[in-house]
C-alpha positions in Angstrom: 24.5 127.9 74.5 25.8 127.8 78.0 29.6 128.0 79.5 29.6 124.4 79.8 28.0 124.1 76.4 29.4 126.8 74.0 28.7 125.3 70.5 25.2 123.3 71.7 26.5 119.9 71.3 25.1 118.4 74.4 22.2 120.5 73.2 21.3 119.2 70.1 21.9 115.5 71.4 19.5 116.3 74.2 21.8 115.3 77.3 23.7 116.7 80.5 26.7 118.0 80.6 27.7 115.2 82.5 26.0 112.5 80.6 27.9 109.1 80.3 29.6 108.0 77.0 26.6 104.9 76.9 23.9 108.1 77.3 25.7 110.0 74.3 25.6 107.1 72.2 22.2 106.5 72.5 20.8 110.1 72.2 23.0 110.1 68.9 20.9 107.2 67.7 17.6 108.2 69.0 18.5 111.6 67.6 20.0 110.5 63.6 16.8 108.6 63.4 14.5 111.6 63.9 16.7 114.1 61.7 17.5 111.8 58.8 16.7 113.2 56.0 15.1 110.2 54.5 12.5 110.5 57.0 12.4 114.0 58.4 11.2 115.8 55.7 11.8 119.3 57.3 13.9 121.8 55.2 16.4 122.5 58.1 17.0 118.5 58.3 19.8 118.1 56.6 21.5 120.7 58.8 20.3 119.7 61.4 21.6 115.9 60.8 25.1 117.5 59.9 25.4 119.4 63.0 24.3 116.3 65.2 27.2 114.3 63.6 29.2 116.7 64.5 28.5 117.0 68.2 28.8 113.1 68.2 31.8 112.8 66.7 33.5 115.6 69.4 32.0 113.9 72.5 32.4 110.4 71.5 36.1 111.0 71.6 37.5 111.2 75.2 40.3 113.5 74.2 38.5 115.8 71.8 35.4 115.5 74.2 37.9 117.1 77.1 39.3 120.0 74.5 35.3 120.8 73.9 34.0 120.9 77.8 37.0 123.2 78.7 37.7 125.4 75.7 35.9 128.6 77.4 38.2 128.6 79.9 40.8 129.7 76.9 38.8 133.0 76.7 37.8 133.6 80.0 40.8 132.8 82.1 44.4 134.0 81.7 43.5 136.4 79.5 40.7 137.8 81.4 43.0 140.7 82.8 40.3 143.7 81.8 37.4 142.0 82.6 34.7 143.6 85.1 32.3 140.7 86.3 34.2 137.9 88.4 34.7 135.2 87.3 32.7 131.7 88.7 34.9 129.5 90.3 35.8 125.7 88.6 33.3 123.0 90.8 33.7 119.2 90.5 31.3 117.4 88.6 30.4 115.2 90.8 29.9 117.1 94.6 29.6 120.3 93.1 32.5 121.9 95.5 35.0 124.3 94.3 38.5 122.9 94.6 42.0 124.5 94.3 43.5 121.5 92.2 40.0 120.5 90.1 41.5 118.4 87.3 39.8 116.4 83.8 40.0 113.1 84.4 38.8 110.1 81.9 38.6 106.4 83.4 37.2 103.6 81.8 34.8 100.9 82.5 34.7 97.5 80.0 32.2 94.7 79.5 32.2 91.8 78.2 29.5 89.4 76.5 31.1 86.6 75.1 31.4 87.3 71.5 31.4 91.3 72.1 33.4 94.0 74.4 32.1 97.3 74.8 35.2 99.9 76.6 33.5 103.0 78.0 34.8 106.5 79.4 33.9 107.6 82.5 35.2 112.0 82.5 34.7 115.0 83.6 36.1 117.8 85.8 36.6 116.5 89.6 38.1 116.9 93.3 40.5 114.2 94.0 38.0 112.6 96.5 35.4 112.5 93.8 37.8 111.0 91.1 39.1 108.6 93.9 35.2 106.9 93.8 34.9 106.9 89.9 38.4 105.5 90.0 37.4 102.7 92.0 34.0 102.3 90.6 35.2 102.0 86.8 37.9 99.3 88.0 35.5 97.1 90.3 33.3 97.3 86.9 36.2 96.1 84.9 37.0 93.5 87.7 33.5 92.0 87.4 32.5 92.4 83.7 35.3 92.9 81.5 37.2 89.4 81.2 34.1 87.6 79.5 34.5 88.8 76.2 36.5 86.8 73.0 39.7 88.1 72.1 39.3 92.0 73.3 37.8 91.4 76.7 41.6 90.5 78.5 43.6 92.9 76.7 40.8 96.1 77.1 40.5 95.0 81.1 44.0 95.1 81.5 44.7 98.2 79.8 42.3 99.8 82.0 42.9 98.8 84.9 46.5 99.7 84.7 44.5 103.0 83.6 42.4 103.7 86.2 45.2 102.6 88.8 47.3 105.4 87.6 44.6 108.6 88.4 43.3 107.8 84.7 43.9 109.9 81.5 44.4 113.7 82.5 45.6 115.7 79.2 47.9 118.0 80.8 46.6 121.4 78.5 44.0 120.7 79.4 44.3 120.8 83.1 46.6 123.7 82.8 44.2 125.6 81.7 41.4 124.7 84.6 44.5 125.7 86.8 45.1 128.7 85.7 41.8 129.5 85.2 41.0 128.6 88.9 44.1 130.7 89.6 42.7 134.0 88.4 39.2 133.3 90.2 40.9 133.3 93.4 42.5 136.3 92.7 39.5 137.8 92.0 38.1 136.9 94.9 41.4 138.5 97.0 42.9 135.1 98.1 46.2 135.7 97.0 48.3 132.9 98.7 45.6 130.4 96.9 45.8 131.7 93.6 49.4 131.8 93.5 50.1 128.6 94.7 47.4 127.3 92.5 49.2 129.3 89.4 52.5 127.3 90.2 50.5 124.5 89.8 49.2 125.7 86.4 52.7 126.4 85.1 53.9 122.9 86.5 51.1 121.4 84.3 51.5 123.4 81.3 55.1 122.1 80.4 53.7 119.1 80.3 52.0 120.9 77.2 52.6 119.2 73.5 55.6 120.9 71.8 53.1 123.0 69.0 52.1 126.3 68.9 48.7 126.0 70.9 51.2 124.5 73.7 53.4 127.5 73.5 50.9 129.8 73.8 49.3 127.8 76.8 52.6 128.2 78.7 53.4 131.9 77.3 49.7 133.1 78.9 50.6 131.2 82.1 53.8 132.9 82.2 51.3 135.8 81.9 49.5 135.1 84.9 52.1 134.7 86.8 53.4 137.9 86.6 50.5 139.6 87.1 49.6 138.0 90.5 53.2 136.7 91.4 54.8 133.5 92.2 54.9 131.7 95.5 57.1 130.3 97.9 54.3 128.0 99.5 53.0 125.2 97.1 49.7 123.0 97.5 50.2 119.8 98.6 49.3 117.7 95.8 46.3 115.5 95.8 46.6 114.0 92.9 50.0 112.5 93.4 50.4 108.9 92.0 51.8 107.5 95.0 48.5 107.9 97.2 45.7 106.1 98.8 43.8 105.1 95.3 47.1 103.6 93.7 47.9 101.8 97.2 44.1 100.0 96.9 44.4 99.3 93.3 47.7 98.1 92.9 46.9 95.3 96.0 43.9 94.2 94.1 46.5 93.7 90.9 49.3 91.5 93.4 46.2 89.5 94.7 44.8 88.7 91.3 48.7 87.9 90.0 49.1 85.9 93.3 46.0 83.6 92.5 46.8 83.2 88.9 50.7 81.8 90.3 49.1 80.0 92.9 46.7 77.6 90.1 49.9 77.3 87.8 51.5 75.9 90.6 49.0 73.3 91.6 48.4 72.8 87.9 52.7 72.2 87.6 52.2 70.0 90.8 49.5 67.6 89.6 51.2 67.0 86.3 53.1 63.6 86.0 56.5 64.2 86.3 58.3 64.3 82.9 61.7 61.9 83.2 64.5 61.7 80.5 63.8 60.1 77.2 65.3 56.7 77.1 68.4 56.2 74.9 67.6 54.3 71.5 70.5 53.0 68.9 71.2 54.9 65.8 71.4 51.7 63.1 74.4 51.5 61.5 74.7 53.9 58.5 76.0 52.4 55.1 79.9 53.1 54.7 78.9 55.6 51.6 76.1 56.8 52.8 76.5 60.8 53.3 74.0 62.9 55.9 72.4 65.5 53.9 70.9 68.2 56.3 67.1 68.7 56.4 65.9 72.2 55.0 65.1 74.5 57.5 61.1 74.6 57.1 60.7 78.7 56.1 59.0 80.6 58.8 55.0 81.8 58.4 54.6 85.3 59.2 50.9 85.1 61.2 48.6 88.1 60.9 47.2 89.9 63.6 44.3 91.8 64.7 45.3 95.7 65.3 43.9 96.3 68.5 44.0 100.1 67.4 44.4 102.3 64.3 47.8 102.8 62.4 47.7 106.2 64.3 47.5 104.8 67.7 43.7 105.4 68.2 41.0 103.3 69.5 38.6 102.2 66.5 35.1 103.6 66.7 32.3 101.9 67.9 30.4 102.2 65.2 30.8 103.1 61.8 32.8 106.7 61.5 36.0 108.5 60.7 38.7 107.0 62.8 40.0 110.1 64.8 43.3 111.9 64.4 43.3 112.0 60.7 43.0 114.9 58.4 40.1 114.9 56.6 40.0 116.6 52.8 38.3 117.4 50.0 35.8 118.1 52.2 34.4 121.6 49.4 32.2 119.2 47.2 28.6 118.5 47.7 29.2 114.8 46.3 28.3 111.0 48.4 30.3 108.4 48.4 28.4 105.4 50.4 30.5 102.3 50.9 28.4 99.6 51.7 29.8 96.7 54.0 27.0 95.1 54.3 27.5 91.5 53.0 31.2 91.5 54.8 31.3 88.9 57.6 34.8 91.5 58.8 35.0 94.9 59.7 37.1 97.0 57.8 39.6 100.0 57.8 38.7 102.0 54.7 40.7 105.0 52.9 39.1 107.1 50.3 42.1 107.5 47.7 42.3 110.6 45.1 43.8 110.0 42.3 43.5 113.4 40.5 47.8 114.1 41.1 50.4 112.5 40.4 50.5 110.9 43.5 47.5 109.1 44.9 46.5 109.9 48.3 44.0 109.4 51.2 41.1 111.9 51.8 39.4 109.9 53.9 40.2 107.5 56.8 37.2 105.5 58.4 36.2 102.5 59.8 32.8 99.9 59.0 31.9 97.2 60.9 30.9 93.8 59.5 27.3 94.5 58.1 27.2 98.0 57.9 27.8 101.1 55.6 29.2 103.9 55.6 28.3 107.6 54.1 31.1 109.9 53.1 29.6 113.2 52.5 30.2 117.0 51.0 32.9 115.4 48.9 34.7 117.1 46.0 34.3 116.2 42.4 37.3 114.6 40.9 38.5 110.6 40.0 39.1 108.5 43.3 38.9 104.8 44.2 38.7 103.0 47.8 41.1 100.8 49.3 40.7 98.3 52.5 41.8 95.9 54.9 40.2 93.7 56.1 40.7 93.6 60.1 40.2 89.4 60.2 42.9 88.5 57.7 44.7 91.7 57.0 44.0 91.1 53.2 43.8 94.4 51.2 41.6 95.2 48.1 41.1 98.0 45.7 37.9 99.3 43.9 37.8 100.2 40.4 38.4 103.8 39.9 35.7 106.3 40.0 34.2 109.8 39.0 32.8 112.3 41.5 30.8 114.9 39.2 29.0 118.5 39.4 27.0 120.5 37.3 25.5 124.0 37.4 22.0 123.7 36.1 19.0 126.2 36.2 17.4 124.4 39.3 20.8 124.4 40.9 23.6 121.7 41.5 23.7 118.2 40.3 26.1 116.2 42.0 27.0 112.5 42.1 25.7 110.0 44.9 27.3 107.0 44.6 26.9 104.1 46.6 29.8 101.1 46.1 30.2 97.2 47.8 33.1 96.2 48.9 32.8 92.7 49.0 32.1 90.4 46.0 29.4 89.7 45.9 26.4 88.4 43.4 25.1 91.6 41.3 27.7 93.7 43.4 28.1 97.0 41.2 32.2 97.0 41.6 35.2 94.8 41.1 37.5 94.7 43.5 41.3 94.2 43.0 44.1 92.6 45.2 46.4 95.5 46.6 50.2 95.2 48.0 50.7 96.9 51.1 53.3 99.9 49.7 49.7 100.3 48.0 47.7 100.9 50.6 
């Protein structure tokens, strides 16, 4: 465990601190196919599995991957008041150099290949010069690789582009809590003008906090900080204003793409045959009782679309997992639920429904790609059933309802492991049901 590292999550996957969202991803694999407990045989495995899904599932998310690099800082920084060893200064991630304004950053990279689009985080804690280069490299990147790709490759490359062109993704608690944090190290140090300025710039950040409790706090133990080493007059200028050199470079590379793409529409408009009036043709004459009846308006087809994110907003996981930002429950049993998507030619958006109350509802929200599975563990005993949509058509389906059991016997707990198919298949072990969308 290290400052950097406090839970061992970079640890256990056997990477850097500052190891790329691709390097993560592959350690994970690497890693779940040496501690799977159908082929590591050790009595720890299972453990050991669990914990390594859960590193991968905090630093595959950018946000959650941000909250988890910086959450020391909560304890050893505005608070730190009665502490006796100094504390170590913030450095960039990148040059190494302590900075008065370091900020967490998250840019993002995509490629393209053809049939397949892969959109990739580029974070950590920087200098402005530092995140000015990993601006510039993720764009270029997007630039050259990202268009290729069939439907996702346009809309992910715009998205960030626009992104990176903007000084990227910086949560603001987060970042108020580097600032602050920076703040008190100065002071430490005796450089007062510094630390105040920089705790202005903490308390400037923090009200850009979310309106919960853990935001109030954050701006109460700013408040906190201020008082104890003062405000100031003088302010930092800011280098991480959104009207500076990287936005400048970024945004001309945006007008020159939009110039070429008017530039070809007009040439195209140009070479096209002109299109001239239609010529006037006759009605015939009608019959004197003949009556015009008006053509039914032809009803209008509502066309389904591919969610380019979750109902909540996030992005969908690239690979098989819990889609982030919803609860998960039930979570006391020591049940398996495997939901197998194997002989699906779509990916799917999955919710495990109870139905022990009056009212059914969702336990578990997650997300399998076309010919994969799925395993939903530690979950409680009780009746449930699963419901889905499928991402290609948007049709939904139910399973049959099912029982989760446990029993106490002299060599311990006997729990159920199902294992369920989602599509119908030949010898599938469920039937599946049509489902209306108030359903779902």
């Amino acid at each position: 465990m290290t400052k950097r590292d406090p839970k061992g999550y970079y640890t256990i996957l056997g990477v850097g601190i500052n190891a790329t969202a691709e390097e993560i991803k592959a350690a994970y694999r690497r890693k779940a196919k040496e501690l799977h407990p159908d082929r590591n045989r050790a009595h720890d495995a299972p453990a050991q599995f669990r914990f390594l899904s859960e590193a991968y599932e905090a630093l595959n998310d950018p946000a959650s991957r941000a909250t988890y690099d910086t959450m020391t800082l909560d304890s050893e920084g505005v608070g730190a008041g009665t502490r006796q060893a100094p504390p170590e200064p913030i450095v960039c991630s990148c040059c190494g150099k302590v900075t008065a304004q370091p900020r967490y950053a998250i840019f993002f990279t995509v490629k393209s290949f053809i049939l397949m689009t892969l959109r990739s985080p580029v974070q950590g804690i920087f200098c402005s010069a530092c995140a000015e280069k990993k601006a510039y490299r993720a764009s270029v990147v997007t630039w050259l690789l990202g268009w290729w790709g069939v439907p996702w490759g346009p809309i992910y490359s715009v998205h960030a582009i626009i992104t990176n062109m903007l000084g990227g993704k910086r949560p603001p608690e987060v970042n108020a809590r580097l600032a602050a944090y920076q703040a008190w190290c100065f002071a430490t140090l005796g450089r007062m003008d510094v630390a105040r300025a920089v705790a202005m710039d903490a308390a400037e950040l923090a009200r850009g906090a979310p309106l919960n409790p853990a935001g109030a706090e954050l701006r109460e133990s700013v408040n906190q900080l201020l008082q104890a080493i003062g405000g100031s007059t003088n302010r930092l200028k800011n280098s991480w204003r959104l009207l500076s050199r990287p936005f400048y470079v970024q945004a001309a590379a945006v007008a020159l793409f939009a110039a070429g793409i008017w530039q070809a529409y007009e040439q195209i408009q140009e070479s096209s045959p002109p299109r001239g009036p239609k010529p006037y043709v006759a009605a015939a004459p009608s019959s004197p009782t003949a009556q015009a009846t008006p053509s039914p308006a032809a009803p209008k087809r509502s066309t389904y679309t591919r969610p380019a994110t979750a109902p909540n907003g996030k992005p969908w996981p690239l690979m098989a997992a819990y889609v982030p930002g919803y609860s998960r429950l039930n979570t006391d049993g020591n049940s398996r639920v495997t939901v197998d998507n194997g002989q699906n030619d779509s990916d799917v958006f999955v919710k495990l429904i109870s139905l022990d109350s009056a009212n059914a509802f969702p336990v578990r929200q997650f997300y399998i790609p076309a010919g994969r599975s799925f395993t939903l563990e530690n979950v409680r005993q009780g009746r449930y059933d699963v419901r889905y949509r499928d991402l290609n058509s948007g049709a939904l389906s139910r399973s049959e309802q099912f029982s989760l059991t446990e029993t106490r016997t002299y060599e311990g707990i006997r729990y159920s492991d199902m294992s369920l198919t989602l599509y119908k298949v030949r010898n599938g072990n469920m039937q599946t049901y049509t489902l209306a969308d108030d359903e779902f």
